[in-house]
N, C-alpha and C positions, 0 to 999 in steps of 0.2 A: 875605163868606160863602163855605166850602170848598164845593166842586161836592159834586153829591150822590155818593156811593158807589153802583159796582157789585156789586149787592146778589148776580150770578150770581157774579163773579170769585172776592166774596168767598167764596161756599161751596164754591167751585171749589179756591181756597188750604184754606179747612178740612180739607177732603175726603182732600187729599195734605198734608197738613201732617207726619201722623203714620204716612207710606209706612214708612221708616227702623226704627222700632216692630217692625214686622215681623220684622226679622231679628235688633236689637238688645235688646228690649226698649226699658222707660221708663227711660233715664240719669238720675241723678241732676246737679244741676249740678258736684255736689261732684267727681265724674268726673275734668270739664275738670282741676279742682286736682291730681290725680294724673297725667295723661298732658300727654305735651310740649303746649307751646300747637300749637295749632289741628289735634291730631287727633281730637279730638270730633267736632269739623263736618267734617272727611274723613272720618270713619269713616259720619258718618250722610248725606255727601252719594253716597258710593261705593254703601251699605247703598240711598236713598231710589230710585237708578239704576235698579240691580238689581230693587225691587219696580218699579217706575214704567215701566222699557222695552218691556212686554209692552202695557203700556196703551195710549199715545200718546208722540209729544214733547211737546204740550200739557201732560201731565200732568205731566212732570219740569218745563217751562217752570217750571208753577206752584210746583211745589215749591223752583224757586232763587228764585221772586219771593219767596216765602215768609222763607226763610231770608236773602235779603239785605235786605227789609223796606226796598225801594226806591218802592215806592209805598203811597198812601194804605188803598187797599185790602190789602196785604199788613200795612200797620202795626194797621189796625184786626183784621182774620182774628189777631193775634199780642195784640192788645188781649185782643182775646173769648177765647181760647183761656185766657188768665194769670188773667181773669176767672171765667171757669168753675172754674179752681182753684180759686178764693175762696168761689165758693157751696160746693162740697166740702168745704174748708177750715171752714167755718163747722161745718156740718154733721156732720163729726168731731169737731170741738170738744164741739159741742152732745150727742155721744153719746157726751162721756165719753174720746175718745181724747186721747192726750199725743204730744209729743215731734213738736209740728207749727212748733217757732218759728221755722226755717227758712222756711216755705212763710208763716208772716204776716208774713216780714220781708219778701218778694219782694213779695205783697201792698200794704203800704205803702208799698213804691219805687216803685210804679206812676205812672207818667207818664201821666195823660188828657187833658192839658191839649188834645190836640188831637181829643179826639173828646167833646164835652157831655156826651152822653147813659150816656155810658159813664161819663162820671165822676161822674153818679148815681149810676148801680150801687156805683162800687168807695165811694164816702161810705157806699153803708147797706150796704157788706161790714165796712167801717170800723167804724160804727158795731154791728153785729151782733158782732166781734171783741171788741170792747168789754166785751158783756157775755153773752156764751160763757162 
């Protein structure tokens, strides 16, 4: 059985997850496919810096744990986060909007296997997709 998760960490990664946001907006992933490989994540680690340095170093900490998705806790904060999409996702659906096939294909790629309970959820986002 995986240790339990810390439940502060995790909302600690959420919190700064979307520092970056701030000066950039919400990137599409499609982005990446236009600029050289890996200036996405320099644009948004330079961007999360720059909000984050006024904070703490704590807070940028969190934000590279985040983005490098080195621990259990940053993988699951990256779970919940792609999740949350999915209840939205539905919910658009459900009110009628289009041109979301991108975001239920990211949806279905979803990896849970390492967190149970989570892979509840993304089964009835699944099965909700279904019949949106």
């Amino acid at each position: 059985m995986a240790p339990p998760l810390d439940l502060g960490r995790v909302l600690g990664l959420l919190a700064v997850h979307d520092a970056a946001e701030a000066l950039l907006g919400d990137w599409p992933r499609t982005v990446s496919e236009l600029l050289p490989p890996g200036a996405k994540a320099a644009a948004e680690s330079a961007a999360a810096d720059r909000v984050l340095a006024p904070l703490s170093v704590f807070a940028r900490d969190l934000a590279r744990e985040y983005a490098a998705a080195a621990t259990r806790e940053a993988r699951f904060a990256r779970l919940c986060d792609r999740l949350q999409m999915g209840v939205r996702l539905v919910a658009y659906i459900a009110s009628g909007r289009r041109g979301l096939a991108d975001f239920a294909a990211t949806l279905r790629r979803l990896d849970t296997t390492e967190f149970p309970a989570a892979a509840d959820l993304h089964r009835d986002l699944l099965t909700a997709l279904e019949f949106a």
